[in-house]
C-alpha positions in Angstrom: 91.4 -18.6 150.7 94.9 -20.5 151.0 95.9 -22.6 148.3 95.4 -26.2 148.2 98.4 -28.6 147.9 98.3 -30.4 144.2 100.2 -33.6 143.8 101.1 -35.5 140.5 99.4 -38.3 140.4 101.7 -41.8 140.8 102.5 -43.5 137.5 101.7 -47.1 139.4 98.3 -47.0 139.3 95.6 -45.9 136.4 94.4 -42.3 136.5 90.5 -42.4 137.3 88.3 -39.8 135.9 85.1 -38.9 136.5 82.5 -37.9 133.3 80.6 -34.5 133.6 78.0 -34.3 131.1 77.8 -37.7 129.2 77.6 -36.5 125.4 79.2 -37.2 122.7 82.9 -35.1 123.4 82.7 -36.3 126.8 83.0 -39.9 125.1 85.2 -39.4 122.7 87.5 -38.0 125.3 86.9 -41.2 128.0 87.5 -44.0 125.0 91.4 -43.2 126.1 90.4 -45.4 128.7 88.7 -48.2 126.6 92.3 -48.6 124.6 94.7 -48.1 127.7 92.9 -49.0 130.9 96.4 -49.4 132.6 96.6 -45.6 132.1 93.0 -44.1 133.0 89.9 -45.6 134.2 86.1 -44.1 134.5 85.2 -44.5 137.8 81.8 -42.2 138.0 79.0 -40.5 135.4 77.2 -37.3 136.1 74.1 -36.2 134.2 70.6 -34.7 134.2 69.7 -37.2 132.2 68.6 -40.8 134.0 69.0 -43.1 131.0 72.6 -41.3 129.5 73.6 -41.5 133.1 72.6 -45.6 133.0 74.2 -46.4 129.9 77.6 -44.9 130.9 77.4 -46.8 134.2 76.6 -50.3 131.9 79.3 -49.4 130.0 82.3 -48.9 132.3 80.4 -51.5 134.9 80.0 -48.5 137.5 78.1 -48.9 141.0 75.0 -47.7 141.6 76.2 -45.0 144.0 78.8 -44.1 141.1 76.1 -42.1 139.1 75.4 -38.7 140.0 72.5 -36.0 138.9 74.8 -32.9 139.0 77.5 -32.0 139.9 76.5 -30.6 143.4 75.7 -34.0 144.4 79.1 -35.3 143.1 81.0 -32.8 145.4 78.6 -33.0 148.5 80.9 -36.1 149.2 84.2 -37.1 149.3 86.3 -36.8 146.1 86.2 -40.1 144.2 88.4 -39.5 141.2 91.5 -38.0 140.1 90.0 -35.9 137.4 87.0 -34.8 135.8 86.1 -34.8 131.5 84.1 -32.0 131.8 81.8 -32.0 128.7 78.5 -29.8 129.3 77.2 -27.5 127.3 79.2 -24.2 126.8 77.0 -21.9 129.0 77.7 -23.9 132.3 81.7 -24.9 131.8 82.4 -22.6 134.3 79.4 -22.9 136.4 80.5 -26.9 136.5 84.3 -26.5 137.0 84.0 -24.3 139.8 82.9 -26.2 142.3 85.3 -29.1 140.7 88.0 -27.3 141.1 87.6 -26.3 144.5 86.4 -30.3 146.0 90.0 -31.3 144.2 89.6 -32.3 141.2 91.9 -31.6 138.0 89.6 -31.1 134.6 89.8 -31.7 130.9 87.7 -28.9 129.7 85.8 -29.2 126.3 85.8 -25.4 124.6 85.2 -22.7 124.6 86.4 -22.4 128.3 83.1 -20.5 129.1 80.6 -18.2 127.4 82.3 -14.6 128.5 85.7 -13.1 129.4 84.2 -12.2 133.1 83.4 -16.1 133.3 86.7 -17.3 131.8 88.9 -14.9 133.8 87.2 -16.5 137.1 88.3 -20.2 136.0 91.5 -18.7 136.1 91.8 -17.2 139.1 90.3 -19.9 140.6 92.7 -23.3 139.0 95.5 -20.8 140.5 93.9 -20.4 144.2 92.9 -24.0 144.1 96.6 -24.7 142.2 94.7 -27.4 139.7 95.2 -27.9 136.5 92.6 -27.2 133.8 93.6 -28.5 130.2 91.6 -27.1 127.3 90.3 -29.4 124.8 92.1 -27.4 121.5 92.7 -30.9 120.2 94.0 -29.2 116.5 97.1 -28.4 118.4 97.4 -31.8 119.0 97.4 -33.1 115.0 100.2 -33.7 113.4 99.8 -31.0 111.1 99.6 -28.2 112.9 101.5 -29.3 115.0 104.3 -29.9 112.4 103.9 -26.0 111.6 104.4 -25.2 114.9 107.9 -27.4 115.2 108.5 -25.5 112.0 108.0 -21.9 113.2 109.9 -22.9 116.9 113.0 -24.1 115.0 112.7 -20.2 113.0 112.0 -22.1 109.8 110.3 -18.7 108.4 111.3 -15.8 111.2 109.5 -13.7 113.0 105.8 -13.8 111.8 104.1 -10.7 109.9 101.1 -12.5 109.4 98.3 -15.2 109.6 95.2 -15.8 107.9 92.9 -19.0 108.8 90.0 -19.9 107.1 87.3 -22.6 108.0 85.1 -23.6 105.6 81.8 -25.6 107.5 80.5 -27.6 105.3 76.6 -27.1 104.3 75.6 -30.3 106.4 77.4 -29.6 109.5 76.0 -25.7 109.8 72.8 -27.2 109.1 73.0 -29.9 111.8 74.9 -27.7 115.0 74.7 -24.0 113.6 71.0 -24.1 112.4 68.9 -26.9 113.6 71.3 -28.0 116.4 72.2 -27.3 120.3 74.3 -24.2 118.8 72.2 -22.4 116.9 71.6 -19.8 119.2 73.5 -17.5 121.8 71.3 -17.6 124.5 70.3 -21.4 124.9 74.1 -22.8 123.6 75.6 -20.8 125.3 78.5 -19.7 122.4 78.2 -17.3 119.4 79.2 -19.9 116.2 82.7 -18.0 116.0 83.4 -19.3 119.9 81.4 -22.4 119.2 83.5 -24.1 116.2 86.5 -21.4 115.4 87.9 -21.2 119.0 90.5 -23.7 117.8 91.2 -21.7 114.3 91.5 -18.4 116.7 93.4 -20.4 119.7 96.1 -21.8 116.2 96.4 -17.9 115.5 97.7 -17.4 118.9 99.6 -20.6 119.3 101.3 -19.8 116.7 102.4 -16.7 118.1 104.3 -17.9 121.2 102.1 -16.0 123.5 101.9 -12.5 121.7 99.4 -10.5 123.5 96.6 -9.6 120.7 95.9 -5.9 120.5 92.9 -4.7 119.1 90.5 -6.8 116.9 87.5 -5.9 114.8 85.0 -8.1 112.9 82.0 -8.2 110.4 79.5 -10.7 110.1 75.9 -11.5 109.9 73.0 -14.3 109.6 72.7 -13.8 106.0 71.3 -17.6 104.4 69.0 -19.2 107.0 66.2 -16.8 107.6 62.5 -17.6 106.8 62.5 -14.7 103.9 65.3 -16.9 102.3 63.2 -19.8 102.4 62.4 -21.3 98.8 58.8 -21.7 97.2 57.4 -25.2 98.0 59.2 -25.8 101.4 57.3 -26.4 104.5 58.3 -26.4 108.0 59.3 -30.0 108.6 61.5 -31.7 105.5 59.4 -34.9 105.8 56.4 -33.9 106.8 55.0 -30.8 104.9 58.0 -30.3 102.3 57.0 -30.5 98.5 60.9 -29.8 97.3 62.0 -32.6 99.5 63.4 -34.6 97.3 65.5 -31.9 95.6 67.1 -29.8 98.7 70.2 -29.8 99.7 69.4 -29.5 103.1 67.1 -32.4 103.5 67.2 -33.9 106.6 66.4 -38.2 105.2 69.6 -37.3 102.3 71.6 -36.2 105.5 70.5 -38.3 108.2 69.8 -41.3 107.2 70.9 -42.0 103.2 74.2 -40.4 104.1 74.3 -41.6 108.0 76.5 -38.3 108.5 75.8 -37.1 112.8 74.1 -39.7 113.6 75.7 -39.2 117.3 74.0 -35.8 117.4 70.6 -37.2 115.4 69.8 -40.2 116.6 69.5 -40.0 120.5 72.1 -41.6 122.9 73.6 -43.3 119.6 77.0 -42.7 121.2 76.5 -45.0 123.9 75.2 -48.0 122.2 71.3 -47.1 121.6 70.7 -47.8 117.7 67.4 -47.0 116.2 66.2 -48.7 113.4 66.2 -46.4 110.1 62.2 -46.3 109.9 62.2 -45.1 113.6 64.7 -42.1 113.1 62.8 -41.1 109.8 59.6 -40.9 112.2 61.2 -38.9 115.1 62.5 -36.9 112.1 59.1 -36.3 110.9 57.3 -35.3 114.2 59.6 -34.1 117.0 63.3 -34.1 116.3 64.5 -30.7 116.2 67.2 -32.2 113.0 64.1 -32.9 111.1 63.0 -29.0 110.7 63.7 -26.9 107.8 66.7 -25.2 107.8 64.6 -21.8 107.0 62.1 -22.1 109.9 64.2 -22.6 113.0 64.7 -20.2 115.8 68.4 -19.7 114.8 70.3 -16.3 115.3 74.3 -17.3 115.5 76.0 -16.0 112.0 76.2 -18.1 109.0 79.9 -15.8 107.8 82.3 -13.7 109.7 85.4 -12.2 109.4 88.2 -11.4 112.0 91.5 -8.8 112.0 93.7 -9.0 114.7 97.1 -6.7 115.5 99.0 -7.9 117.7 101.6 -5.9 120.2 104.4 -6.5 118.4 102.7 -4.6 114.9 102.0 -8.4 113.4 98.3 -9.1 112.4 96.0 -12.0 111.8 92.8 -12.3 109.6 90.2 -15.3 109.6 87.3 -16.2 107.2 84.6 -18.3 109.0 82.7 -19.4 106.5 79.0 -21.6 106.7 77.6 -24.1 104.3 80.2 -24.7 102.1 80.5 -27.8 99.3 83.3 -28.7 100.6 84.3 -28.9 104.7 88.5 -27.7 105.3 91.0 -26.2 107.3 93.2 -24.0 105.8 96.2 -21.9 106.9 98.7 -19.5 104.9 101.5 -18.0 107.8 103.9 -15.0 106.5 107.3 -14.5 108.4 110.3 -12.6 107.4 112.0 -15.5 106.2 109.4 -17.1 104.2 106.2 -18.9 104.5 103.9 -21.8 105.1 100.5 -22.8 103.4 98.6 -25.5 103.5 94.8 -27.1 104.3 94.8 -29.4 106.6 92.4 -32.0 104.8 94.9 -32.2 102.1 98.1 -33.9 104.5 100.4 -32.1 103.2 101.6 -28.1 103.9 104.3 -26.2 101.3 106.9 -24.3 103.0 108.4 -21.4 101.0 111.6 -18.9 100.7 112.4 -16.2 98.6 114.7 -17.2 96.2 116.7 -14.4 94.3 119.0 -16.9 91.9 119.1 -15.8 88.2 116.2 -17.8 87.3 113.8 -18.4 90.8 111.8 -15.9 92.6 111.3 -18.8 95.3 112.1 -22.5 96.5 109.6 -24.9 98.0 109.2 -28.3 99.7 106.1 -29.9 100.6 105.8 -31.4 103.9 103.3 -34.7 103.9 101.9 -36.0 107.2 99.7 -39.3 108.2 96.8 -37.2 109.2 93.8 -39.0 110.5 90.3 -38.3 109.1 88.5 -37.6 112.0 87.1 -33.9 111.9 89.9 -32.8 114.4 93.2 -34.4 112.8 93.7 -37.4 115.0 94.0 -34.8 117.9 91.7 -36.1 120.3 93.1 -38.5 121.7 96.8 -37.1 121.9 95.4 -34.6 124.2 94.1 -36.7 126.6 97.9 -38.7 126.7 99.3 -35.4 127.2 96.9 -34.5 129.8 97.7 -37.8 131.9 101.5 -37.1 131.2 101.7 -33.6 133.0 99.5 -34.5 135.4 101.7 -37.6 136.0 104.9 -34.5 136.7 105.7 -35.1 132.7 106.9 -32.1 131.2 104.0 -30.6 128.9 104.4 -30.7 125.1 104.4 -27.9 122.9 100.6 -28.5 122.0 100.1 -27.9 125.7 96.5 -26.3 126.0 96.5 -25.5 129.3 94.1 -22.8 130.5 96.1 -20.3 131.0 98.1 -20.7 127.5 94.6 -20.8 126.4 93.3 -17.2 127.4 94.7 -15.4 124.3 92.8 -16.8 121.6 89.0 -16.8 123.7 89.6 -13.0 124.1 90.6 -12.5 121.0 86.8 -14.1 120.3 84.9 -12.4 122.7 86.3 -9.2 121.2 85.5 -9.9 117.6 81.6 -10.5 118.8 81.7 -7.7 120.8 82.9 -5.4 117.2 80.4 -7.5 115.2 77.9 -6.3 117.7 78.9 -2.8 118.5 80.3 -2.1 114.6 83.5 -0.9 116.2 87.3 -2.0 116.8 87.8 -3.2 120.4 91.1 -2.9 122.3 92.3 -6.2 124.8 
């Protein structure tokens, strides 16, 4: 097939985007357009689902004709917007993208990029034969913290690296809402293992950091250890408000989570994200009969780990570990990166990072500053929407940042995640 002619996109008009799957990534993504409509507008919604689908179209005062069912109906006409904010569920990002990609239009892909190597590697090929860009949605690389390391390491603050080690800690609440009772709790209907699911961005970091190393060989351990039925204490039932006599004492209790604490409401409390509010007596009901965030955390029909480990070598003899970890007290980001010259450390939560050097003066064994930065307290790092500035820059003939996530400086770190299932799986090392 020839390849299609891309053109940046004049700077005189507003980008217009399309949204592909209107959840709540999708949104986050299009608000871009709520606080610089001279810079992007939503021009068109598609979704399965006939009410998200409405709501959108209310909120960005869309045409009738503007809403769409999938995307096959969306490309059976003529192309309508500059770019889609593709935000569907993991198992069809590349089964949506294709046929994007080929009736013209650039994306801003929510990750993982897909749910195998095989389905990754076709994206590729196919933003190259179609020339269009794909940008990955690895907002960390887009804070200012990490992306201060990365300034750091480009300027040879610490040499050539030796190695990495990441560690994200998920807080109890969050692996009980996505990893356990939520839309990624399993393989087969999410689409993502957990490591792909929530530490593609730690692993896509490792790589970034890097400068484009090609990994080596990986091998990982892991397991489903905490949330199985045998775990399951005396007294709990199968629904925390509806047949649980420790209720009022677990951790894990879906009215402490959902509703004292008000944490995921987005994901909780249906279409909350576009406007729809429930009343607190009506989420407690849906919680107690059909909400799948209302079930006990040790009676779902989860199977994705609750702990893993990664080791990476890379081809030039440097290595990389990381520690996902589930259902910690405390949710953080953490990174500790060895070079020749010295070293950073830091968790990103904190705001701050310490940069080190050997030190040999009678006296020292090492010097250190610590570097402070305004970082936002959103669960990505103020990221978010720096990506989506960056992604209307390049595609505007702007020359890419050095957070650029586009898909092909994106590969490294999904391979490197694939493999490390595939060794869980297989208990072996796998070679890229």
């Amino acid at each position: 097939m020839e390849q299609i002619e891309s053109k940046f996109i004049p700077a005189d008009r507003p980008m217009t985007a399309v949204i592909v799957g209107a959840g709540h990534r999708s949104l986050v993504y299009a608000s871009y357009a709520d606080e610089h409509p001279e810079e992007l507008q939503i021009v068109a919604v598609v979704d399965p689902d006939a009410e998200r689908r409405q709501l959108v179209a209310d909120k960005y005062q869309l045409a009738a004709e503007m809403s769409f069912e999938s995307v096959d109906e969306l490309v059976a006409g003529p192309q309508i917007a500059d770019v889609a904010i593709n935000g569907t569920m993991d198992n069809v990002h590349v089964a949506t993208s294709l046929p994007l990609l080929a009736a013209g239009y650039h994306i801003l892909l929510e990750k993982p990029i897909g749910a195998s190597e095989a389905e990754v590697l076709e994206l590729e090929a196919a933003a190259k034969r179609y020339n269009r860009h794909v940008m990955v949605c690895h907002v960390l690389r887009y804070a200012p913290y990490y992306a201060a390391i990365r300034k750091l390491i480009a300027e040879d603050e610490i040499g050539k690296i030796i190695h990495i080690h990441t560690e994200e800690n998920v807080s109890y609440h969050h692996m009980a809402m996505a990893y356990v009772r939520g839309k990624w709790n399993s393989k087969q209907t999410g689409g993502s293992s957990m490591l792909m699911a929530k530490c593609c961005h730690d692993l896509d970091l490792i790589t970034w950091m890097k400068s484009g190393v090609r990994p080596a060989t990986v091998a990982s351990v892991g397991s489903l250890l905490q949330f199985r039925p045998e775990r399951a204490p005396e007294g709990s039932g199968t629904r925390c408000l509806a047949d649980c006599q420790i209720e009022s004492t677990c951790i894990y209790s879906a009215r402490k989570h959902y509703v004292e604490q008000g944490l995921w409401v987005p994901y909780v409390s249906y279409n909350e994200h576009l406007g729809v509010n429930q009343t607190p007596d009506q989420v407690l009901e849906s919680l107690r009969t059909d909400n799948p965030y209302g079930r006990c955390v040790w009676r779902c029909d989860n199977d994705v780990v609750d702990h893993q480990s990664v080791i990476v070598e890379f081809e030039d003899g440097s290595t990389a570990t990381h520690n996902l970890n589930g259902a910690t007290a405390k949710p953080c980001r953490s990174i500790h990166i060895i070079g020749e010259k010295g070293e950073i450390q830091g968790v990103m939560e904190d705001g701050w990072f310490t940069v080190r050097h050997p030190d040999p003066r009678q006296g020292h064994e090492y010097s250190e500053r610590k570097v402070e930065l305004n970082v936002s307290m959103d669960m990505h790092g103020g990221g978010d929407l720096r990506l989506v500035a960056d992604f209307i820059n390049v595609l505007r003939g702007g020359m890419p940042s050095l957070s650029s996530t586009s898909l092909e400086q994106s590969l490294y770190g999904h391979l490197i995640g694939f493999a490390a299932d595939r060794s869980r799986e297989e208990r072996r090392t796998i070679s890229i």
